[in-house]
RODO-2510 file (C-alpha; in nm, 4 decimals, decimal comma):
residues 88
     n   res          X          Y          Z
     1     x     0,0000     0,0000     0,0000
     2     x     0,1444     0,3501    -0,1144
     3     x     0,1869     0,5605     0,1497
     4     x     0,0066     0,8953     0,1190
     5     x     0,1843     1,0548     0,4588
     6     x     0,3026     1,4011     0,3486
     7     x     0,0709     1,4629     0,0794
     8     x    -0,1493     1,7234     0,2154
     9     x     0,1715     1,8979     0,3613
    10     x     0,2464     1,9599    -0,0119
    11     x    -0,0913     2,1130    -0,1292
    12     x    -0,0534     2,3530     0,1867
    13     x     0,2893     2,4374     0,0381
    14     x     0,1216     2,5304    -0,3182
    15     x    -0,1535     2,7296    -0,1191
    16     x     0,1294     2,9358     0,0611
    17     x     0,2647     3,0079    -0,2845
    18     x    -0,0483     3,1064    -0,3980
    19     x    -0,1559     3,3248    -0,0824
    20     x     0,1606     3,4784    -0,1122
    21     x     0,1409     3,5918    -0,4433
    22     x    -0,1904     3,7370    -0,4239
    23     x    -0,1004     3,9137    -0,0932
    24     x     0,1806     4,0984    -0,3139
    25     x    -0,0320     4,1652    -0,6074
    26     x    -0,2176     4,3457    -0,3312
    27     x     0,0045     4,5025    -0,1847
    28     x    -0,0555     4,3723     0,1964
    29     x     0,2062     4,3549     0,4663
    30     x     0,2315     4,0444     0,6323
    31     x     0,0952     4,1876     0,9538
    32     x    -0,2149     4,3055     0,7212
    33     x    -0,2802     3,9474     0,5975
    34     x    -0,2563     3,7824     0,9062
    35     x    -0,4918     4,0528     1,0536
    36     x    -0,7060     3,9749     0,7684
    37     x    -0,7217     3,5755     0,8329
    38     x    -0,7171     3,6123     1,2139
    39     x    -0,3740     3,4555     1,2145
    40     x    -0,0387     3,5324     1,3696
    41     x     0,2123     3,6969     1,1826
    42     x     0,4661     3,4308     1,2686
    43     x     0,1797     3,1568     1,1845
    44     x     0,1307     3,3791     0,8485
    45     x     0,4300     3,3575     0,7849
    46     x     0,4498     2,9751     0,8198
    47     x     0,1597     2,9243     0,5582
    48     x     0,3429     3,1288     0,2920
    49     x     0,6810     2,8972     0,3479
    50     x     0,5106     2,6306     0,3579
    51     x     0,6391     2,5028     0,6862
    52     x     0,3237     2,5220     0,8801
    53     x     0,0807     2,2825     0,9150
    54     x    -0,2660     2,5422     0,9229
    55     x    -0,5871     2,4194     0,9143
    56     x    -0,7795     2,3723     0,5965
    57     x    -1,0236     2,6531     0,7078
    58     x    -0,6985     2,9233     0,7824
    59     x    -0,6391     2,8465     0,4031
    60     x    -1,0117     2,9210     0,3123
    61     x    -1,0374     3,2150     0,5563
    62     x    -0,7087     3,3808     0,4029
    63     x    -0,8162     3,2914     0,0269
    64     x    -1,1943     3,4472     0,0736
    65     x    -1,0010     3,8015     0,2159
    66     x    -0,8041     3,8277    -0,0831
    67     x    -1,1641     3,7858    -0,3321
    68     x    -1,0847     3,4222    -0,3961
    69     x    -1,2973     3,0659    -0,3279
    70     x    -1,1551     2,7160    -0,3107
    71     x    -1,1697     2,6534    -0,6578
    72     x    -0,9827     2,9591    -0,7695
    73     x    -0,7515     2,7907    -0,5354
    74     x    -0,7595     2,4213    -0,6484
    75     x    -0,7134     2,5740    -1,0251
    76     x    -0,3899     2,7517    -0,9601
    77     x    -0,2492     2,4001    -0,8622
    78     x    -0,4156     2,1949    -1,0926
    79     x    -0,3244     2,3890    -1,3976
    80     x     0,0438     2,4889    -1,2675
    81     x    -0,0168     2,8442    -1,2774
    82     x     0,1766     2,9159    -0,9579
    83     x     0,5490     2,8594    -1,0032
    84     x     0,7512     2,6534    -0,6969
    85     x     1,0029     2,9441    -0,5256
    86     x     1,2628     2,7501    -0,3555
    87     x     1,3825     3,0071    -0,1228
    88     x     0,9940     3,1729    -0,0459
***
């Protein structure tokens, strides 16, 4: 049986790409888009690297501030459209 441990980790990662583009195309501060998700900054922060492990509604929460929905969302990965930064 395949293991499938890690797996959500790495569509978190793609939505921290995503969030963090759209947070620069609108020209929030960190400290604004946590504010705007209820978050920490640090915890913020942590979604946009990729090395936190938020919860599913965090993602939704942060996506619906900046005018988007889950499937605006699930299209950015599905279709590539976000590239991978290696050093976010």
């Amino acid at each position: 049986m395949k293991n499938n441990r890690g797996k959500g980790k790495e569509s978190f990662r793609f939505y921290g790409q995503i969030l963090r583009r759209k947070r620069k195309e609108l020209g929030l501060t960190i400290e604004k888009a946590a504010e705007l998700g209820n978050l920490s900054s640090r915890g913020y922060a942590k979604i946009e690297k990729g090395t936190g492990d938020p919860k599913f509604s965090s993602v939704l929460r942060l996506a619906a501030a900046y005018g988007m929905d889950l499937g605006e969302l699930n299209d950015c990965i599905r279709n590539d459209s976000i590239p991978i930064e290696k050093n976010p």
